[in-house]
N, C-alpha and C positions, 0 to 999 in steps of 0.2 A: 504494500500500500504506500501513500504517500504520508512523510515523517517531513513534521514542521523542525526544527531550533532553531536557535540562534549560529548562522553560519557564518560563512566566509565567501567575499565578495574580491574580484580582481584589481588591480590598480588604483585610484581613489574615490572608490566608488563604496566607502566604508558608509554604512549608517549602523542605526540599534535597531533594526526589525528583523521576523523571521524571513528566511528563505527556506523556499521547498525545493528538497532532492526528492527524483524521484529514482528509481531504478539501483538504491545502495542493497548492498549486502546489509540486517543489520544485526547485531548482538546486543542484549540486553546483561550492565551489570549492576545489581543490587546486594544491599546485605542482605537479605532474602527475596527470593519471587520471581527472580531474574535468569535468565539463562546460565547466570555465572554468578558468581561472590568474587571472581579475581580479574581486576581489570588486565594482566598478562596474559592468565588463561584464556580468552575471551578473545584478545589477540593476536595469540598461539592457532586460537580453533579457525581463523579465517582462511581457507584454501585459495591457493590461487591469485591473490590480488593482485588487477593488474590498472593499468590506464583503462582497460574496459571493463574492469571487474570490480569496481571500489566497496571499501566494507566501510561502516561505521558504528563504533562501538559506545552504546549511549549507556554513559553512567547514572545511577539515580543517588542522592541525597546518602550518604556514611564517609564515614573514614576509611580508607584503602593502605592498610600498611603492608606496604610492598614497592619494589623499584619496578620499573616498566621499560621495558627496550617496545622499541616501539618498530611494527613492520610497512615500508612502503606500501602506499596507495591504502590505506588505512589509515582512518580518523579516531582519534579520541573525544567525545561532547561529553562534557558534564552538563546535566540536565539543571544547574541551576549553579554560578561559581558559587555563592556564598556558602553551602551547603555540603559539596563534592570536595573532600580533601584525600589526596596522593602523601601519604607520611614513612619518610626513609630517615632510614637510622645508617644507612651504610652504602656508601659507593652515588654514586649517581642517580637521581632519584625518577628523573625520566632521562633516555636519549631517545632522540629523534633519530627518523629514518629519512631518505629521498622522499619526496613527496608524500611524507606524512604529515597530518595536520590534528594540533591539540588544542583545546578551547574549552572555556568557560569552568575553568575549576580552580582551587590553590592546592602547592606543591610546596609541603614544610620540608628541608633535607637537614640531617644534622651527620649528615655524612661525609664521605673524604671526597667528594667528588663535587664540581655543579648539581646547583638544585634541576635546572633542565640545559640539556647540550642543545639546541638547534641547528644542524647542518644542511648543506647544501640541500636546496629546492624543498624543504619542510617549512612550516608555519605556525607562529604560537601563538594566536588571538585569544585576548581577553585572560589571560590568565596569572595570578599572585601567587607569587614565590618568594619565599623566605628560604633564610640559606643559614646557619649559626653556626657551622663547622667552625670560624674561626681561619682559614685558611682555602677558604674559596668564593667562588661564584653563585648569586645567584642566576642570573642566565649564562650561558656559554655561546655566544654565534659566532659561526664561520661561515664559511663559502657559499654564502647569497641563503644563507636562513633568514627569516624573516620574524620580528616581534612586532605585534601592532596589540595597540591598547592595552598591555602588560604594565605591571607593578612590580619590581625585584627590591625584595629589599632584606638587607644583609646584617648580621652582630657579630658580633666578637673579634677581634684583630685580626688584623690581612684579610677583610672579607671584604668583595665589593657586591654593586645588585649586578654590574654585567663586565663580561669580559667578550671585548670583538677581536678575532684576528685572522689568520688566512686571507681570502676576498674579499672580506667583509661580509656586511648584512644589508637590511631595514629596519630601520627601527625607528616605528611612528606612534607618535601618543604613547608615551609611555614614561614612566615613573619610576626614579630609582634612588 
């Protein structure tokens, strides 16, 4: 059927309304009810994704404690940011993939790693991350990732909200 959220629009063509996909793959994750309870496993089970095959994997409202690698042509929505938290205690708390796209949740990392990497042709809309390792990032962009309308924000010494390097990025409306 067709699945409303808050999505992701091309070039500066940003507002705050829904756009409708139609034709994704999708996965449902919840702490109960849901196809899944693990926003990894969830994007482990997607077969195949490709440019013609895109999955998206809508989280609903808990706490996710777990890191997330994340797989090309596969989306992560959090069904509401203020409500959807990703919480790592170790390593990297999400990486992005090629043309993966993550939105609308917060990402706490008290790990050794960036709260989120963004690399080449992936996208992180709408999304708050805290990072309190102490000796890292909250975002990580390289090679044409993209951050739009993100929040990073960082404690403890040697910690900043973003680190760019490689080819850089975009980074629009955003707060660090």
């Amino acid at each position: 059927g067709t699945i409303h959220y808050y999505g992701f629009c091309k070039e500066d063509e940003l507002d705050e309304k829904n756009y409708v996909h139609t034709g994704y793959n999708t996965k449902i994750v919840a702490p109960s009810g849901g196809d899944y309870t693990s926003i990894q496993s969830a994007i482990n089970s997607c077969t195949t994704p490709s440019t013609t095959n895109r999955y998206v994997v809508f989280v609903y409202p808990g706490d996710y404690a777990e890191n997330i690698t994340m797989a090309s042509w596969v989306d992560v929505v959090g069904i509401d940011k203020y409500v959807v938290r990703i919480i790592s205690t170790s390593g990297g708390a999400v990486i992005m993939a090629a043309n993966s796209r993550l939105s609308n949740l917060i990402v706490e990392s008290s790990g050794t790693a960036s709260g989120v990497t963004a690399v080449a042709n992936s996208t992180v809309y709408n999304v708050r991350c805290t990072n309190s390792s102490g000796s890292t990032y909250a975002f990580d962009l390289s090679n044409s990732g993209e951050l739009i309308h993100c929040q990073g924000i960082s404690s403890g010494g040697g910690s900043y909200g973003l680190q760019v390097y490689g080819s850089g990025g975009v980074v629009r409306d955003c707060e660090f």
